[in-house]
N, C-alpha and C positions, 0 to 999 in steps of 0.2 A: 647502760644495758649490755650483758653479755652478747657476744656475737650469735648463739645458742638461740638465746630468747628473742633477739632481732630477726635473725632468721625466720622463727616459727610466728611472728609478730607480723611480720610481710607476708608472709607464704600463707598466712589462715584462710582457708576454704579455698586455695587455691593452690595446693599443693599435692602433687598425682605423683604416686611412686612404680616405674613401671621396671620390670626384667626384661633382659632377653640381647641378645647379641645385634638384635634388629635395631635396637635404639642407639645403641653404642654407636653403628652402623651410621644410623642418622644422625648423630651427633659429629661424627668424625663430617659427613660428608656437607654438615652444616659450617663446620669451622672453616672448612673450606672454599666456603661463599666468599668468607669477608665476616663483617659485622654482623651480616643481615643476609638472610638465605628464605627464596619462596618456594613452597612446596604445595602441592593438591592434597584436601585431606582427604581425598577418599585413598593416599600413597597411603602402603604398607609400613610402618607400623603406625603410622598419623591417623588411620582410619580406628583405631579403638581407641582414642581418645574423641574424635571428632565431634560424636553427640554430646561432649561435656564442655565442651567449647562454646564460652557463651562473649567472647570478641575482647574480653580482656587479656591480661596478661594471664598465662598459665603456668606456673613452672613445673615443670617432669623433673623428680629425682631420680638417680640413674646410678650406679655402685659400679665404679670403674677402677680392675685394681687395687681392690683396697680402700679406694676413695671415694667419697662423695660428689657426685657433679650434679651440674645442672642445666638444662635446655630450657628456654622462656620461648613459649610458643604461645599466639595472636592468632585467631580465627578475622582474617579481614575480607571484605567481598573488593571484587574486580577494580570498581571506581573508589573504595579508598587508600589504595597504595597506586595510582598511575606507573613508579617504577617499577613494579616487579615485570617479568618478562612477558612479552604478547601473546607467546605459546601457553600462559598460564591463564593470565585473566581472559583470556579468546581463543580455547583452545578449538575451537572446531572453524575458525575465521579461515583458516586455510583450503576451507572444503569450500567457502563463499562463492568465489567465482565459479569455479566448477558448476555447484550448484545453480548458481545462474543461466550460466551459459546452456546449461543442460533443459532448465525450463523455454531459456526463449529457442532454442533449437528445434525441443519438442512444438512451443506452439506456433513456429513457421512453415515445421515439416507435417504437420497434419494436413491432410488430403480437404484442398476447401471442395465443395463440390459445385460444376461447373452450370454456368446458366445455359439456355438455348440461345442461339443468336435472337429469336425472336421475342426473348425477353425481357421488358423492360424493369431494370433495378439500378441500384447505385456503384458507384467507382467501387470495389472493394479496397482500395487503396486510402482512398479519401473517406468515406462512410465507415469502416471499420478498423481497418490496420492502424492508421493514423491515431485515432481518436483510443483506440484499445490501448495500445502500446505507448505511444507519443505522449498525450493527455493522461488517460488514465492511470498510468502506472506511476508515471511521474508524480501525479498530486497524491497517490494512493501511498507510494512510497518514500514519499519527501516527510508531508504532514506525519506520518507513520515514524520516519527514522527519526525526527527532530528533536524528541524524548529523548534518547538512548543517546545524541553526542551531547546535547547541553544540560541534563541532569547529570552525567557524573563526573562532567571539568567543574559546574558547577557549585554544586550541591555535595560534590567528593562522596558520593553516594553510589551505586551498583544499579538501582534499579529505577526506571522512572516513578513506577507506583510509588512514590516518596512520601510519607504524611508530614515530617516536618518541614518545617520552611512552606507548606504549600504547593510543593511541585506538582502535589498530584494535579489540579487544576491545572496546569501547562500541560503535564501530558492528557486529560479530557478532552483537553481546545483542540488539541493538534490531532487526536484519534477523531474528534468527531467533525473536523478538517477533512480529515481522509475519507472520510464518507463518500464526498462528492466524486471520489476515485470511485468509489464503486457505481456510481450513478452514471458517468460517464459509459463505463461497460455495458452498463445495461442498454445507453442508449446504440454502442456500436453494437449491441446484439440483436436489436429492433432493425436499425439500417439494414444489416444484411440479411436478413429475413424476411424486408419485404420486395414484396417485387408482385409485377401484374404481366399474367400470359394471357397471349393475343388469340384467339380461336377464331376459328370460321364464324361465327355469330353472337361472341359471349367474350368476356373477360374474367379471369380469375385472378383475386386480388388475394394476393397470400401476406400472411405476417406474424409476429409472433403471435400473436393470441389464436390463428388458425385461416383458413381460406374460405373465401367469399365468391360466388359465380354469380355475374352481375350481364345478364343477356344485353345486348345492341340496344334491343326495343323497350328495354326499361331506362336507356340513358337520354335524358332531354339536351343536355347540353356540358361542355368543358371550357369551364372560363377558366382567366390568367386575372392573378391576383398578386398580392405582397404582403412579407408578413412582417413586422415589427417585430422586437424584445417585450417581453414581456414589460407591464408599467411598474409592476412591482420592483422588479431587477432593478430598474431604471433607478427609482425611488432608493431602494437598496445603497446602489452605486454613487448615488449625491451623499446618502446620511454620510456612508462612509468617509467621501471627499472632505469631508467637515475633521475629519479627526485624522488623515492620510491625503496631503493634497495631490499624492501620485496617483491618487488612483482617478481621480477627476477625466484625465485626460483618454482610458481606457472605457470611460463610463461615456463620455462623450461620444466618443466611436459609435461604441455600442447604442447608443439612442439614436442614432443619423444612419443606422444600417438598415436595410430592405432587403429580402430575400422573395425571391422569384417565386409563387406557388402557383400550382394548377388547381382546381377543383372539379370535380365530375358531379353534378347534380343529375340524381334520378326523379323520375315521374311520380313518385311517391314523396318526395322534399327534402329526400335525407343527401348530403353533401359527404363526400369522400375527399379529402384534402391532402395532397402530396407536395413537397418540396420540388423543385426544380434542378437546385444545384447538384450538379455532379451526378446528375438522373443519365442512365444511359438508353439510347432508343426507345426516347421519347418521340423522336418525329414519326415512329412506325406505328406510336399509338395513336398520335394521333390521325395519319393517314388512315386507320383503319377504322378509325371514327366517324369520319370525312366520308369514307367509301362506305361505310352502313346508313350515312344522311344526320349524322349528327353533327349539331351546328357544333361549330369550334370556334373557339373567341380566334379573333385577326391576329394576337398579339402571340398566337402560338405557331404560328404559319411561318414568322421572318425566321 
C-alpha cells in the first residue's frame, strides 16, 4: 500500500483539517510535553474541535511550512489517564478546603440562640453539635465520597454513575448509606428544639413540630422509666453478625444498653416521654412539680 493510501486508510472519519497560527501554537507547545501532553478542551483552539470528539484517536492536519503535520488528539475524562496533572483532572480541588473551612466557620459562627436559666433542654454540645457534625457529616460524607475514590482506581472510569461493570449499584449502596447522615441531622435538629419552660402554674413544652402549654392541674404524675433499642435494630444487628462477625460485638452493646427517661402523664391519659441524658435542669422541673403537688417518681429526687 502506498504511504498516501495508508494514510487516508487510518485517518477515515477521523481526520479534521484545521488552519490558523493557533494550532501551530498548540502543536509546538505539545512537542514540548514529551510524548504525551494534557490539555482542557474547552483550551483555545481545542475548544472547536471538542464537540467532535467522541474518545478515540483524532488526528488534526495542520500545513506547516510547506508541510504536512499532524496532532492525534484523545478526548479522555479525569479517572482514565490518573497521570495527567491534578490541576487538570481536579481543577477546582484547590478551592476544597477553602470551601470547607468556610462552611464549617459559617456553621459555628451562627448566632445559636440562648435558653433562660430556667429552662429545661439538652447539652447543646452533646444533643446537637456532636451528633450534626461528628456523626452526621461523617457517615453523610464518607458513604457519599466512597463512589468518587474507588470507581476511578477502579473501574479507570471518571464518574461513579458507571453502567458497565455494575458500578452504578456501588455507588446506589453507598448514596443510599448516606441517607442515614441525613437522619442523623434531623434528629440533632429535634434535640435542640425542644425544651420545656417552667411558669408560675403551667409548662410549655416546645419542639419541632410546635409548643404545647400543659397547666400544673392537668399533670397527675412524672415517672422515671428506661428505654431499650429498638427490637428491630437488635434483629437488624444479629442478621448482619451472620455475614460480618464484627459487627456482633457493637450489636451486643447496643442490646444491653438503657437509657434513663422521664414520663409526665396527664389526667386525660396521654403520656409525654422525655430522655434523661444530657437533660439540662431537670431537678427545677421537677421541683416545680413537687411544689404544685404533683407526685414525682422517688427515682427522680436522688
Amino acid at each position: 500500500m502506498e504511504l498516501a493510501d495508508y494514510i487516508k486508510n487510518r485517518t477515515e472519519g477521523r481526520l479534521l483539517r484545521m488552519e490558523g497560527q493557533a494550532w501551530l501554537d498548540l502543536r509546538e507547545e505539545a512537542a514540548a510535553l514529551g510524548e504525551q501532553g494534557y490539555f482542557l478542551p474547552d483550551q483555545h483552539p481545542l475548544d472547536e474541535i471538542a464537540r467532535r470528539l467522541d474518545g478515540s484517536f483524532t488526528y488534526v492536519e495542520l500545513e506547516q511550512g510547506g508541510a504536512t503535520v499532524y496532532l492525534d488528539v484523545t478526548l479522555v475524562r479525569p479517572g482514565d489517564f490518573p497521570r495527567a496533572p491534578a490541576h487538570l483532572q481536579f481543577p477546582l480541588r484547590q478551592f476544597a478546603l477553602a470551601v470547607f473551612l468556610a462552611g464549617l466557620s459559617g456553621y459555628l459562627m451562627i448566632p445559636w440562640p440562648r435558653h433562660d436559666p430556667d429552662v429545661v433542654a439538652y447539652a447543646r454540645f452533646t444533643g446537637a453539635l456532636l451528633p450534626d457534625l461528628g456523626v452526621g457529616m461523617v457517615l453523610l460524607g464518607l458513604f457519599f465520597g466512597l463512589p468518587w475514590f474507588i470507581i476511578p482506581h477502579q473501574a479507570h472510569v471518571s464518574h461513579p454513575l458507571v453502567l458497565d461493570g455494575g458500578w452504578i449499584i456501588l455507588t446506589l449502596v453507598m448514596w443510599g448509606l448516606s441517607l442515614f447522615g441525613l437522619a442523623i441531622h434531623a434528629v440533632a435538629a429535634w434535640y435542640e428544639a425542644w425544651c420545656i419552660h417552667i411558669g408560675a402554674d403551667h409548662l410549655i413544652m416546645e419542639s419541632i413540630c410546635g409548643a404545647e402549654r400543659v397547666p400544673f392541674a392537668d399533670i397527675e404524675r412524672l415517672t422515671m422509666g428506661s428505654r431499650k433499642p429498638p427490637r428491630a435494630l437488635i434483629l437488624a444487628g444479629l442478621l448482619v453478625s451472620l455475614l460480618n462477625w464484627r459487627a456482633a460485638g457493637p450489636t451486643l452493646l447496643a442490646a444491653g444498653r438503657k437509657d434513663p427517661v422521664a414520663c409526665l402523664v396527664t389526667r386525660d391519659g396521654r403520656r409525654r416521654t422525655f430522655g434523661l441524658t444530657a437533660l439540662c435542669n431537670a431537678d427545677r422541673l421537677v421541683a416545680s412539680l413537687q411544689q404544685a403537688g404533683v407526685a414525682v417518681d422517688p427515682g427522680l429526687l436522688s
